[in-house]
C-alpha positions in Angstrom: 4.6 20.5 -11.6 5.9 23.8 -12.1 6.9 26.1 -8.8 3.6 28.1 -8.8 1.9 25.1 -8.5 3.4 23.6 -5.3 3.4 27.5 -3.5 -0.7 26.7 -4.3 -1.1 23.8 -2.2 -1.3 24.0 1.5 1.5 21.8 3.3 -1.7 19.8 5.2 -2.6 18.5 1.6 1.1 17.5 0.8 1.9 13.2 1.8 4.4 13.1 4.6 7.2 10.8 3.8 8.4 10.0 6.6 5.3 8.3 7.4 6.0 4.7 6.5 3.0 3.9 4.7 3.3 6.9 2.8 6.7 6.3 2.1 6.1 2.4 0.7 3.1 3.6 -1.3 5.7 6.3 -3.2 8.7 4.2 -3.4 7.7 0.3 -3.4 4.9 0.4 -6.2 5.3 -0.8 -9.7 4.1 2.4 -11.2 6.5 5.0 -9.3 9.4 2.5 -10.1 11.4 5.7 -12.0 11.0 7.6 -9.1 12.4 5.3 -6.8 15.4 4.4 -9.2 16.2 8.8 -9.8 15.8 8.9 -5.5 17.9 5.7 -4.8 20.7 7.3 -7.7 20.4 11.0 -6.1 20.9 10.1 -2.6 23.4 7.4 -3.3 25.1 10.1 -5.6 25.7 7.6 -8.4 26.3 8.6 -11.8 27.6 6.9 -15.4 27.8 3.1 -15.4 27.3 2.7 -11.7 24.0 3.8 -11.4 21.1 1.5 -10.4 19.0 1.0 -13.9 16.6 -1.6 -12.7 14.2 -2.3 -9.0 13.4 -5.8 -8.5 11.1 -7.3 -5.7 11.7 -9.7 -3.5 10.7 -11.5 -0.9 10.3 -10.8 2.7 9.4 -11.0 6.1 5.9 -9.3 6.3 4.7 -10.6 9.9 5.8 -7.0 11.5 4.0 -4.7 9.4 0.9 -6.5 7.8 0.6 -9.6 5.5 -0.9 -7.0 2.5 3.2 -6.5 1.4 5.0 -9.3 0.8 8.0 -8.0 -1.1 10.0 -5.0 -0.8 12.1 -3.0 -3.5 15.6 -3.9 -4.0 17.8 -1.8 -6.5 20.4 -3.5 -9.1 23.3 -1.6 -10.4 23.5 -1.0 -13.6 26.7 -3.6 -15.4 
């Protein structure tokens, strides 16, 4: 999306990720699994051979926030 675009949309529109269902829904599904692998390598500021190629699931304790997820995202460095 270019930046004429996003100046467009009114903040109220835009998901707040620091809302933790938000946040899951962009980061722990199957289909935004690049984005969570360019995020995870950005903030972790990895780069060449030791940056995270691959998400796998696995998993976990699902009691505290609802029995609808049960797995989160884990990241694997790339060999």
């Amino acid at each position: 999306m270019n930046q004429q675009a996003l100046r467009r949309i009114p903040l109220h529109k835009l998901i707040d990720l620091k809302v933790d269902f938000a946040f899951k829904q962009l980061f722990g599904s199957e289909r935004n699994k690049h984005i969570t692998i360019v995020f995870l390598n950005a903030i972790l500021a990895r780069t060449g051979r030791d940056t995270i190629k691959e998400r796998l699931y696995a998993p976990c304790d699902s009691r505290s926030w609802g029995s609808a997820q049960a797995s989160s995202p884990r990241a694997v460095a790339g060999s």
